[in-house]
N, C-alpha and C positions, 0 to 999 in steps of 0.2 A: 504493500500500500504506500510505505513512502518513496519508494519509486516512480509509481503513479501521478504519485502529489508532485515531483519534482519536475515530470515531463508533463505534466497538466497541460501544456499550451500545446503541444505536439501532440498531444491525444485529441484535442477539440480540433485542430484543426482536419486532422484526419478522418473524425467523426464526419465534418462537414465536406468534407471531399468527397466520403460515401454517399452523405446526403441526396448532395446535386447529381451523383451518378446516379442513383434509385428513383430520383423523384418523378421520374418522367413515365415511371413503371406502375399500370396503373392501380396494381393490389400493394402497391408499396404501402406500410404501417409505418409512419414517423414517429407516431408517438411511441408506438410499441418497441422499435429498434433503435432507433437516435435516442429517442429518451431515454432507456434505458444504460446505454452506454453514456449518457452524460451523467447519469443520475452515480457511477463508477467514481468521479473525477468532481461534482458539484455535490453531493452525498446531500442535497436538499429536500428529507424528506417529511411531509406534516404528520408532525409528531403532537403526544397528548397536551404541548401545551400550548399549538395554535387552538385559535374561537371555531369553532367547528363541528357543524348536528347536521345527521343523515337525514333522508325522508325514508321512511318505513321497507322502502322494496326498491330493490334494484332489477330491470328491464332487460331482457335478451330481445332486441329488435331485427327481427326476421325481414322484415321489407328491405335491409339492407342486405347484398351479398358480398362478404359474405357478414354473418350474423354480426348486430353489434351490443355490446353491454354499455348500459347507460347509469349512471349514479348521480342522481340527484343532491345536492347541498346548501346549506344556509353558511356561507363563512365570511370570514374579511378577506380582502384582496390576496392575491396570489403573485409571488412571484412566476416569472414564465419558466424557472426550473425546478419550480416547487410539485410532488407530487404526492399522491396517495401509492401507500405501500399496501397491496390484498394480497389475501390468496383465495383465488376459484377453485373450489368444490364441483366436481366433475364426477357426475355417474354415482351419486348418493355419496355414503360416507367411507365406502369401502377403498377408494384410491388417496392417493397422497394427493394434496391440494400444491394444485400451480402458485407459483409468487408473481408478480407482474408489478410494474410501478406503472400508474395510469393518472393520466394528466386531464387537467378540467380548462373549461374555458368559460368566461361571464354568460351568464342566458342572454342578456343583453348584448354581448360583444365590450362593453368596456364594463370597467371596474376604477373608482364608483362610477356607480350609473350618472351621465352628464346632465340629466334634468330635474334632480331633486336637490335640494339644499345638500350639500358636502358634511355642515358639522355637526360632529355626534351622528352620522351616519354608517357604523362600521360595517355591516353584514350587505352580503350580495348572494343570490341565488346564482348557483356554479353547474355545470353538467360535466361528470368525468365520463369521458369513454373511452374503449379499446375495441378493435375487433377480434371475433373468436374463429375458431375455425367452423367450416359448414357441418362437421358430424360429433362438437364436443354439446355434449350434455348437462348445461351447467346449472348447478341445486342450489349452490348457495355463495354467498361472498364474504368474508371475512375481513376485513378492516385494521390494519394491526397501525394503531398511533403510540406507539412504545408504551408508553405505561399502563394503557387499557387496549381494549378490542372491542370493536362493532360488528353485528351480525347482520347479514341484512338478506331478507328472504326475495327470489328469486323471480319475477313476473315474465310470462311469454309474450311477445307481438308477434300476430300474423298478419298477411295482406288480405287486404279485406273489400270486396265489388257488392256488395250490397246498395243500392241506389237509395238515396233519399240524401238529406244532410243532417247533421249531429251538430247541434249548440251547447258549447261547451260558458259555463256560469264561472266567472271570476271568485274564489269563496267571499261566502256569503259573511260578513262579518257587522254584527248589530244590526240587522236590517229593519226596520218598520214600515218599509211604504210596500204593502201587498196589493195594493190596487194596482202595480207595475207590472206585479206578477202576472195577473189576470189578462193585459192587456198585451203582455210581451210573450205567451206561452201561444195566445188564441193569434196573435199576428203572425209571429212565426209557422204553429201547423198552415194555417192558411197559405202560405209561399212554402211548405213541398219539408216541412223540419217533423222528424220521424222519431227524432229521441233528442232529451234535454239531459246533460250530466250537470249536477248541481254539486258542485263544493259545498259545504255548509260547513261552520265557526257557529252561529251566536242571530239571534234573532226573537220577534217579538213571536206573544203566542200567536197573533192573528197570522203572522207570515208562515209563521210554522204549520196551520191550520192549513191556508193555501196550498205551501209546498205539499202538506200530508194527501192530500184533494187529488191534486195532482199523479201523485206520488200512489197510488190507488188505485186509478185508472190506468196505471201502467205506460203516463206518456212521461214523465222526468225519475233520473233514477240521482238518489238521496247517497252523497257519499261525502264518510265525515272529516273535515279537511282540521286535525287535531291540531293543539298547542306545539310546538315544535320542543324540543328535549332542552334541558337547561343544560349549561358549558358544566365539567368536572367541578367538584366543589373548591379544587383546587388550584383553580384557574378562573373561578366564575365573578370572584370579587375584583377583576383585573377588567373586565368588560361590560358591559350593557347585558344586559336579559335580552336574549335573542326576542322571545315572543314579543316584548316591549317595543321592538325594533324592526318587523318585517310583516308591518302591515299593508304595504304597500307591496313591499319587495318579494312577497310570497306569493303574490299573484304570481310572476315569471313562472315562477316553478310550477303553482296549479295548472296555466296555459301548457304548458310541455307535458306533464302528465297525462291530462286530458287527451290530449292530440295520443299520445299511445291507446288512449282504451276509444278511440272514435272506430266503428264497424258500418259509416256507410261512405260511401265516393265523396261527398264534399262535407266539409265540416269547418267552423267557425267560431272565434270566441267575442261575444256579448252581453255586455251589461244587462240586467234589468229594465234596463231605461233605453235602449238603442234597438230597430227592428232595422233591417234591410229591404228597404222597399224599392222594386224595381220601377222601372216607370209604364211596363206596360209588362201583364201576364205571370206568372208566378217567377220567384225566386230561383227557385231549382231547376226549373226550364233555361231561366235565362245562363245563368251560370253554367249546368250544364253544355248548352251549345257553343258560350264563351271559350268555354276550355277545353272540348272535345276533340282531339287529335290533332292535338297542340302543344307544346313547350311551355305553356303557361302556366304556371303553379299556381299563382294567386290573385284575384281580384283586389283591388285596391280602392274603397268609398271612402268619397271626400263627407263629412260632419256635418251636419244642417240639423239646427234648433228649433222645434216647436213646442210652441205654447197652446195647451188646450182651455177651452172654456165653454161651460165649467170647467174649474179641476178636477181631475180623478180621484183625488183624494179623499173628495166627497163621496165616491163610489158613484158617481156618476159620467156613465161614459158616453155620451151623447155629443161631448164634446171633439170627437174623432172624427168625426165626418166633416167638420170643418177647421182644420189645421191650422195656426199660425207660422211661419217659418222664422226664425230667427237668424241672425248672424253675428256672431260674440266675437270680440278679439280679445286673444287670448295675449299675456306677459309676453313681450320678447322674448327671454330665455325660454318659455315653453315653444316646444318643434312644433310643426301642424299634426293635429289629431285625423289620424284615420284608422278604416278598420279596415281589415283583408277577409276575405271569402276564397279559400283555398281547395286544390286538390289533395284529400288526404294519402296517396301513394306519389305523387309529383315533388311534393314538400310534405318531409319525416319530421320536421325540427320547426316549428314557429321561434321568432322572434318577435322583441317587442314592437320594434317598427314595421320592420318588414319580413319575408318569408326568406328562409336561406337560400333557397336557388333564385332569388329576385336581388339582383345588385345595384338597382339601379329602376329610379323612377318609369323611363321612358323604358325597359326591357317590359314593362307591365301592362297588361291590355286595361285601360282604365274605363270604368265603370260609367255610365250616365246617369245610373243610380244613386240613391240616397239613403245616408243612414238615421234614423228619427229617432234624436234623442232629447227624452223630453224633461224640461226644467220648469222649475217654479219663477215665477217673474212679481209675483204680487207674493210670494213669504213677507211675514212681519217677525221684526224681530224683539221675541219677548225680558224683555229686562227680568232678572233673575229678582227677587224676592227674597230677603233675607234681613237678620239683624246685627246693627252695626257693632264693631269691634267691643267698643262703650257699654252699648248696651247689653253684650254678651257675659263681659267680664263682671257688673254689676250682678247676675244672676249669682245665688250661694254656691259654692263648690265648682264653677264653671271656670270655661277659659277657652281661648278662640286657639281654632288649629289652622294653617294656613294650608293645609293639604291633608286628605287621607290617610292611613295607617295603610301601607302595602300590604298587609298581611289581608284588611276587608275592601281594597280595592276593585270591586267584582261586583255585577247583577247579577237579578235573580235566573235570568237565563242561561247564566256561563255556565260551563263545565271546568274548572282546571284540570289538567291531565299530567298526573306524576310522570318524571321520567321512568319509570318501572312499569309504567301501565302506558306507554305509549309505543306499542309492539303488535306487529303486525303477520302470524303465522296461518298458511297455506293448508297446513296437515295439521297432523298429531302423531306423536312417536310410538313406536311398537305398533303398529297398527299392523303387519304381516302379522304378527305374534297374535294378535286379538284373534283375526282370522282363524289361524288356525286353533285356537281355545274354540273359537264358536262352531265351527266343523266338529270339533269332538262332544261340544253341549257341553265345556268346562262351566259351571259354576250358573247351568238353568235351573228353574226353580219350577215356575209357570206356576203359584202359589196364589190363593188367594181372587178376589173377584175385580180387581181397580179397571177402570174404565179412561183414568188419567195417569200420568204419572206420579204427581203428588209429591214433589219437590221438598228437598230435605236442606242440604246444602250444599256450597258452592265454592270453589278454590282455585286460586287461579297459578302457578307455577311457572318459571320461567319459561317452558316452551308448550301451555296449553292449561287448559280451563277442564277439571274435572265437574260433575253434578251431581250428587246422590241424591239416587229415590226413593221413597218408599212402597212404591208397586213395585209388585216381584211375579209379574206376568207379560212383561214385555219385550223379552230378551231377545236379543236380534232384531229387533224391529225399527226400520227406516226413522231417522227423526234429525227435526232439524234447529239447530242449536239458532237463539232468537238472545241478541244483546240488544240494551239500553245505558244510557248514559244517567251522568249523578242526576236528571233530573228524570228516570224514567222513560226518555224521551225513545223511540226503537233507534239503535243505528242500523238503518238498511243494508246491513252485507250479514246476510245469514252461513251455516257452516250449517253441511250435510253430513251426518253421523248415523251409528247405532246406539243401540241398547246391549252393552256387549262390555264385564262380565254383566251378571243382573242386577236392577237398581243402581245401574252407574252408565254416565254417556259421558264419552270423550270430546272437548269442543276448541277448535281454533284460536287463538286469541285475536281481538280487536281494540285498536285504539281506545283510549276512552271507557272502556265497558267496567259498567258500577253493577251493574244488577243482568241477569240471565232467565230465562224460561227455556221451553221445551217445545216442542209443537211436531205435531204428528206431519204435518204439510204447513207451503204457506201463505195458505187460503184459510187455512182455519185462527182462530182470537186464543191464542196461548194462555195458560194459566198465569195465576199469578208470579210475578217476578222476583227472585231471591236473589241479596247481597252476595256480591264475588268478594270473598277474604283472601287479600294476599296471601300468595307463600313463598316467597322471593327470594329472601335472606335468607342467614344462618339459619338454622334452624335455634331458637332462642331457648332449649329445654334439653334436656338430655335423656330425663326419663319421666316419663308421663304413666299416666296411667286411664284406659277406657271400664266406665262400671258398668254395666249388663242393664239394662229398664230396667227401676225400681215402679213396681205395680203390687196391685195385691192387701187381703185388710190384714197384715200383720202392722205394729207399728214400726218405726225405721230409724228415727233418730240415734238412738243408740247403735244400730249398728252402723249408719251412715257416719256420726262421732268416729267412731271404735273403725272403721276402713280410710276415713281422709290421714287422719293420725295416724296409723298403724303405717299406712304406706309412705308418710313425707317420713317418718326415721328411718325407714330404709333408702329416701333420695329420690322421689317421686316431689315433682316441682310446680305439677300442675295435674289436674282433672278435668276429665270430662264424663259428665254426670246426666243420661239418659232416663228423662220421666215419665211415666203413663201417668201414676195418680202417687200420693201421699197423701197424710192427713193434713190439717192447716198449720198445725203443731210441728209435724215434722218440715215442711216448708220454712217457716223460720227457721230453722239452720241452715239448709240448704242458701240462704236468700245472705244468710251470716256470713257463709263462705262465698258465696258469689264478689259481697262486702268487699271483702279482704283480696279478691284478688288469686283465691285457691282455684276456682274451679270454674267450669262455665255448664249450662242447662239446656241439654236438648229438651224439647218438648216433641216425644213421638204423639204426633197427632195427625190424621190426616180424615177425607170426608167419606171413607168407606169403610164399611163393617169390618173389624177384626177383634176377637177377643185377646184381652190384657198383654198372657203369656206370646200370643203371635210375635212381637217384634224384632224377636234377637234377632235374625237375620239381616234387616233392613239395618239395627242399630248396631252391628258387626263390620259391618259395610261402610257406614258411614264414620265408625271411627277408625277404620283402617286408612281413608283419604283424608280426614279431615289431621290425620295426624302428619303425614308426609310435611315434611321440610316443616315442620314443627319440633319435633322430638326424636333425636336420634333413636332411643328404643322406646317403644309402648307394649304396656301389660293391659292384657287383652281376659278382663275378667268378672265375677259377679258381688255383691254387695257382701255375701257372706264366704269367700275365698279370701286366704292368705298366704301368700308367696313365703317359704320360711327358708334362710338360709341354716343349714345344718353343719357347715365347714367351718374349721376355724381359722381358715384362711380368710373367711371371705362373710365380713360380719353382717352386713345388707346386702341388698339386693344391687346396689350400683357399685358398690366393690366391686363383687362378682363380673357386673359387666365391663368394668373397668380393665380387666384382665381379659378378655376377649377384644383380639385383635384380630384375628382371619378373616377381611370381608367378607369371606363368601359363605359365614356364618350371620345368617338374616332369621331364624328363628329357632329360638331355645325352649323345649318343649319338657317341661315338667309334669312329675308324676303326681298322682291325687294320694290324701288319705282321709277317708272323712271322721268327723264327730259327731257325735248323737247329742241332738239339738231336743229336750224334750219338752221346751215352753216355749211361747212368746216375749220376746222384749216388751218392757213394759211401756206404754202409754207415753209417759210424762214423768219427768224428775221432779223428784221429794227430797233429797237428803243427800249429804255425801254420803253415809252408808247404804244407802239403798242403790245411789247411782254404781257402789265399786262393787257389792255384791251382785251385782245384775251384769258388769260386763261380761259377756261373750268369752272372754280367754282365761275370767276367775271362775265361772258357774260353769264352762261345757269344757271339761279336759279328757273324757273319755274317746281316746285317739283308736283308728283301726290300724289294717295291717297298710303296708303299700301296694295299690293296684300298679295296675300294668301301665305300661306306654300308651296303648288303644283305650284303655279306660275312662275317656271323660278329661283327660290331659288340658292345660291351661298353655298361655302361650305368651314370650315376648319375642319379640318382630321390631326388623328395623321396618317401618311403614314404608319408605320409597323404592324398598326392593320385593315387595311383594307384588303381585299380580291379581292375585281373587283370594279373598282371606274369609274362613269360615269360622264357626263358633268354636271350633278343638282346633284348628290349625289350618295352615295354607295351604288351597288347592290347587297354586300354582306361583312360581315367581318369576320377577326379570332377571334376578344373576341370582347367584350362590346356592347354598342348600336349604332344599325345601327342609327337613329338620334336621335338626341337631338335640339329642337328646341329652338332659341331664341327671344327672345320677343322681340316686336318690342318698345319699351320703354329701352332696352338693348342697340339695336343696330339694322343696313338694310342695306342693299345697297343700292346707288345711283348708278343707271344704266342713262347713257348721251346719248338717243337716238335719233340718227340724222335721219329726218323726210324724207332723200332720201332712199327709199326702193330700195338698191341696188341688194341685195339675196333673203332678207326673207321677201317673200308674207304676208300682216297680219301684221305683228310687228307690223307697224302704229295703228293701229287699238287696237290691244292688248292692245295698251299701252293709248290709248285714252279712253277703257273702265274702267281706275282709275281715271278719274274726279270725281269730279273738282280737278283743280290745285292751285296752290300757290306759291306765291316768299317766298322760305325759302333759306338762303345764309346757307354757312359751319360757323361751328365756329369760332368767331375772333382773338383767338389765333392760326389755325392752318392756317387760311388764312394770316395771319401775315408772320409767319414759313415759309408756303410754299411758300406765293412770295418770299421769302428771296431768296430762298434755288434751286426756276428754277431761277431767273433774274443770281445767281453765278453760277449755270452753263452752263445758255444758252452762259452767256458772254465768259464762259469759250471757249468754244469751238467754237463758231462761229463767234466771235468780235475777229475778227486777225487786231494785232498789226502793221500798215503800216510803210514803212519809206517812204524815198523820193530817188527821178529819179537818182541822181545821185551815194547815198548808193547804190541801186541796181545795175546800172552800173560799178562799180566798182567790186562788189562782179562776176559779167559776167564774167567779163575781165578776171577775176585769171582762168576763163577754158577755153583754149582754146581763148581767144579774143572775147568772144561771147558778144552779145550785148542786152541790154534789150528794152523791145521793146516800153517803154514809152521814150526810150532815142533816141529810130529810130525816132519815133514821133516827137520828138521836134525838130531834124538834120531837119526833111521833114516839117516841119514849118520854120525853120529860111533859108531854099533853097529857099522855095516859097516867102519869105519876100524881099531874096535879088535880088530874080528873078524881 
């Protein structure tokens, strides 16, 4: 290399020798070859700590031969030896991915753009491209800016002869004037326009109303044009907030995206406010014949202003049949505004002025036509309404702000969109692998009578959105994944899936998406919509623990007490807590630890028959996803089981795990031993002695023998390497071994079974055939611990602090005069005394 560096000058120029030899050839790739060798000798490549956000998908454009890859961008200016470092993914994941250094050029041609203010202007929309070869296969593109990496998923262009023209919408950003809509959708079909792509940002309800209208009838297709990614955090306070900065400058980019998804012969981009009215006969006739076996790329309309009256604002259109024209001049520095009507296979690339095979005014067939666009002339402008500095500061506690808090800068229409949730995937992974589970019937049920799916919850992961349901009769069956944004609102790009393992559909990810449904087709009004919970990050837990539906008239508290304790001293960090029903008694604790931050509360509920005990299945299910990239291990277990370590190596349960280190150990499969459970938990706490005499591991020590491996087994699981996990174990995974058994000299469960056979026929029995039995107690240290650890929060919550008749009365009085009613009591004792 320092060779290299020393003949720098004699490598460049030799570069350029080759240059001017090739250029003339006409598959020559300059940027691919020259740049590259420069990039050797000027080593200039955009690293993590230039200003710099992709847009969601990168383009293989097929109408060029041969094929070209396109990468869209928001950054600051570019040196012209500055490049982007990738690698192309070629034929799925199974080949070594290409390196390439690939160069961009302004969407505009210059950098900054020459007709907007300069300062405090940093960001410019950029297109990088290369060409590929005609038989590579490219999946995906990786992004390497040294200290991070962007992924960026893959989109196809084909050529496309379908007749009609496509209007392509600038994104829509805070719009309210929908009466434009109405007038710009119906003038355009009228002149020969077959499909409308709408960017959308941010608008009023009524415009969203309209679009939706629209958007229904299947003439305008709704695509969400998201907040753009914020710069590294480590770079970000060095620059402007991109999103702050490219409201303008993001059109470029929306225009060139667009033009990739146009599917008929001409296609054009237009404001709300601008129609192309020919002077005689439709639109798409005239252009058609304009440009028909011709060299002509693009049509070029000069701007003409009209005023209507009424205004349409009134929703009164009656004003269109008789036009005003206007004529504005516009600032010096502003160029002449025109719009172009192009060939979509003639010109691959718009620009802002003009189309790229148009170099020059007079090479253009110009137009006699007109573009209407239409302005308000009689706005009045309203004086804002407010209270003076003065008289602000005079109010108590007050004080005048001179601006917003950025944190509440936003309507009520916004979405903001995190960088973590602004990602945009094609597939879902394992998806062969599902396949072939669903050819063998891995993990069908066809259980039960549901008619819907009956949505549980929702998770979203770096590469795809899982949903669990609580129907478990719909396995394999076609469905198609239905997103909405933070306000509810649909975003129109659906994702076709199954039902595949049961109670679980696999779904794409989308910009923006706050909430998800389900929908059989999509024609039909989808259920209700469930929150997406990230699952992005580290996983924040290490060991967790899922409890089995508590249902059923035994009371619970105590052993709901006696399992949250018993498992955080073995290193369980968090809970999740599955409920049919409780009593209202037992609820308050539950609601205690919700409180604190222990646990969180499924409610298995949904609107189809199923009795109490039905739900393990569905609640199996959905703690196996809801756990992934949550919790590196989950114990997968019921209210009255206790994981017990028996080695003295390994004094809890995350010791133990702590010592396992073989990845391709994903599930530790422990033996059962039960104990004969011969009452009910009590009701309600009275006393510390009643509360230590009634715990579960002082009053039930009558231990059995150890069952088998096949008997009834409990399980921990790394959750993101399982595949379909059932109530004893997994029925399938993505890597390592499906079990891994441990010895019962390690560790067993103690399973508490109480002798009233209230569901399960047999149990009794089962569990009698592990005789003979034995008093074995827990160990004395964690019996110690855990009476500690219920008697502090039984008291906590249930031992309320009393005062006396009169405190209470008093506290009455201040509402209202009202009275307590230990205090009526005592009045109608000292009546009856005097009586």
């Amino acid at each position: 290399m320092t060779d290299i560096q020393r003949y720098k000058g004699v490598l460049i120029s030799l570069i350029f020798v080759v240059f001017i030899f090739y250029a003339y050839e006409l598959d020559f790739g300059y940027l691919e070859t020259v740049g590259e060798l420069l990039s050797i000798v000027t080593d200039d490549t955009v690293n993590g700590s230039f200003p710099i956000t992709f847009y969601q998908s990168a383009y293989v454009d097929h109408r060029f031969d041969p094929p070209r890859l396109r990468i869209f961008t928001i950054n600051k200016c570019l040196k012209n030896n500055q490049f982007l470092l990738v690698d192309l993914h070629f034929n799925g994941n199974n080949s070594a991915p290409v390196r390439k250094n690939i160069y961009g050029i302004p969407l505009n041609r210059k950098c900054p753009i020459n007709y907007i203010e300069q300062e405090g202007c940093v960001y410019n929309p950029y297109t990088f491209s290369i060409d590929l070869k005609r038989n590579e296969d490219l999946k995906k593109v990786t992004i390497l800016l040294s200290s991070r990496k962007v992924e960026l998923s893959v989109q196809k262009v084909y050529k496309k002869s379908t007749e009609g023209i496509t209007v392509c919408l600038q994104p829509v950003y805070y719009y309210s004037q929908w009466q434009n809509i109405v007038l710009y959708i119906e003038a355009w079909r009228a002149h020969g326009a077959t499909r409308f792509i709408v960017y959308f940002h941010s608008a009023t309800k009524e415009t969203w109303k309209t679009l939706e209208y629209y958007r229904d009838l299947g003439i305008i297709e709704i695509k969400p044009w998201p907040s753009f990614p914020s710069l590294p955090v480590d770079i970000a306070d060095k620059y402007p907030k991109i999103d702050d900065s490219v409201f303008i400058l993001s059109y470029f980019m929306a225009m060139n995206i667009c033009i990739l998804d146009i599917k008929t012969t001409i296609g054009t981009v237009a404001d709300f406010d601008e129609v192309m009215v020919p002077t005689n006969g439709r639109l798409l006739d005239y252009a058609t014949k304009e440009m028909a076996n011709t060299k002509v790329g693009a049509l070029i309309f000069q701007n003409h202003y009209v005023s209507l009256t009424p205004r349409i604002y009134s929703a009164n259109f009656s004003g269109v049949a008789s036009p005003k024209f206007k004529i504005l001049a516009w600032p010096s520095k502003m160029e002449t505004t025109m719009n172009l009507l192009y060939d979509n296979e003639a010109d691959r690339s718009l620009m802002v002025t003009f189309s790229q095979n148009v170099k020059t005014i007079e090479e253009v067939k110009n137009s006699t036509s007109e573009v209407v666009h239409y302005i308000n002339l009689n706005d009045k402008v309203v004086k804002k309404v407010g209270k003076s500095k003065k008289e602000a500061t005079s109010l108590y506690n007050s004080h005048f702000n001179e601006k917003e808090d950025s944190l509440f800068d936003f309507k009520s229409s916004e979405c903001q969109i995190e960088d973590w949730n602004n990602v945009y995937t094609d597939s879902i992974p394992n998806q062969e692998r599902h396949k072939e589970w669903a050819e063998e019937n891995l993990g069908i049920r066809k259980y039960l009578y549901h008619n819907s799916f009956a949505l549980l919850g929702a998770f979203v992961y770096t590469d795809q959105i899982i949903v669990t349901l609580t129907a478990e009769n719909q396995f394999n069956n076609t469905v198609y994944c239905r997103y909405y944004d933070c306000r509810r609102r649909e975003i129109p790009d659906q994702f076709e899936s199954v039902v595949n393992p049961e109670s679980t559909v696999f779904c794409a990810r989308r910009p923006g998406a706050k909430y998800i449904s389900i929908s059989k087709n999509l024609e039909e009004v989808p259920e209700y919509s469930i929150p997406i919970v990230p699952r992005i990050q580290k996983p924040p837990h290490y060991f967790t623990v899922c409890m089995a539906t508590l249902y059923g008239d035994e009371p619970k508290f105590l052993q709901i007490v006696d399992f949250i304790e018993y498992y955080k001293l073995q290193g369980a960090t968090f809970f999740h807590i599955y409920l049919r029903n409780v009593t209202d008694y037992d609820r308050v604790l539950l609601d205690d630890y919700v409180r604190t931050g222990d646990i969180e509360i499924i409610k298995m509920h949904d609107h189809h028959w199923r009795d109490d005990f039905m739900w393990h299945n569905a609640q199996i299910n959905d703690c196996h996803h809801r756990n992934k990239y949550f919790s590196k291990w989950t114990a997968v277990i019921d209210v009255d089981e206790r994981m017990e370590m028996r080695s003295d190596s390994y004094k809890t349960i995350t010791s133990f795990l702590d010592s396992v280190t073989d990845p391709n150990i994903v599930n530790l499969h422990f033996k059962v031993q039960w104990i004969i459970k011969t009452d009910n938990t009590p009701a309600r706490y009275e006393n510390e002695k009643q509360l230590i005499e009634e715990m579960v591991f002082h009053k039930y020590q009558n231990l059995s023998q150890v069952g088998s491996f096949w008997n009834q087994p409990k399980c921990i699981i790394r959750p993101e390497k399982i595949g379909i996990m059932t109530i004893h174990a997994p029925l399938a995974t993505y890597s390592g071994m499906r079990r891994s058994l441990v010895n019962e000299s390690i560790g067993v469960v103690r399973h508490y079974r109480n002798v009233q056979q209230r569901v399960f026929a047999g149990a009794l029995d089962r569990m009698m055939i592990h005789a003979p039995f034995s008093i074995s107690p827990i160990a004395q240290w964690i019996d110690n611990l855990l009476t500690e650890k219920i008697l502090k929060r039984v008291k906590w919550v249930y031992d309320v602090i009393d005062v006396t008749c009169d405190q209470k009365q008093r506290i009455y009085q201040i509402h209202g005069g009202l009275n307590a009613s230990c205090w009526l009591e005592q009045q109608h004792e000292k009546n009856n005394l005097a009586a």
